[in-house]
N, C-alpha and C positions, 0 to 999 in steps of 0.2 A: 579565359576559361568559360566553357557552356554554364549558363544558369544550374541545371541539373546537377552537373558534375563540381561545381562549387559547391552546393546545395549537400550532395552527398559527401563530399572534402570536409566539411562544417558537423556535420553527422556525424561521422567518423571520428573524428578532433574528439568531438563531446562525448560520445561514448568512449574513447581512451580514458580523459578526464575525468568521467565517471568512474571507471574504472581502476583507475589510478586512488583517487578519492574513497572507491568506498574497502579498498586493501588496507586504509588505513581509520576508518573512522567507528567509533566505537556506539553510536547513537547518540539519537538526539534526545536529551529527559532519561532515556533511559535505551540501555545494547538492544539490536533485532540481529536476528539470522541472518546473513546473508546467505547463507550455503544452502537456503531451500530452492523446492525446488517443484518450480509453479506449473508446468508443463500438465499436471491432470487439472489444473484449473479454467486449463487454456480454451476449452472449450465452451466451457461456461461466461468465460469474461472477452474473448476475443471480438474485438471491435466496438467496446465499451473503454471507458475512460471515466470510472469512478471518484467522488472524493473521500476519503475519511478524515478530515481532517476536524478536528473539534468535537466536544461532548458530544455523542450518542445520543442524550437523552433531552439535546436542545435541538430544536427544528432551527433549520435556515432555509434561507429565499434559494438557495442552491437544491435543485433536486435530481439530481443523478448522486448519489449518495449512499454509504455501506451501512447508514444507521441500521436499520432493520435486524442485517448482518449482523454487526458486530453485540446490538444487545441479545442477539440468537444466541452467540457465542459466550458472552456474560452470564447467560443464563443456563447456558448449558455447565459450565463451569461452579455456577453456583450448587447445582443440582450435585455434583461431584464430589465438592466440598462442606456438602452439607452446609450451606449457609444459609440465613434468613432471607426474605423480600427486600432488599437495601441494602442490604451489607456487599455490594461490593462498589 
């Protein structure tokens, strides 16, 4: 088999298994969405390759990162819920 077409054979495979996997899986810590649906995001994030992974509110040596984002988003939430500067 061409390197390529193994390559995409191997792709393929793994997004089944993804797929297969996440028809069943409830989250990790805690359920997300799956049924969203990212397409008006796509323009904003296509060709980037973000992490979220870990506290928001600790910096890491990693910097391609949703921090910023995600305490936007805390915050915006907080505003919502009327909550104090900490409390979430």
């Amino acid at each position: 088999m061409a390197p390529v077409a193994e390559v995409a054979r191997l792709l393929a495979g793994f997004r089944r298994h993804l797929e297969d996997r996440s028809a069943h899986h409830l989250g990790y810590g805690y359920p997300y969405n799956l049924d969203f649906d990212f397409a008006p995001l796509a323009p904003f994030l296509e060709g980037l390759c973000i992490n979220n992974l870990g506290d928001p509110f600790v910096e890491s040596n990693y910097g391609v990162h949703s921090r910023p984002l995600e305490v936007a988003v805390l915050d915006w939430f907080t505003r919502i819920w009327d909550l104090g500067p900490g409390d979430y």
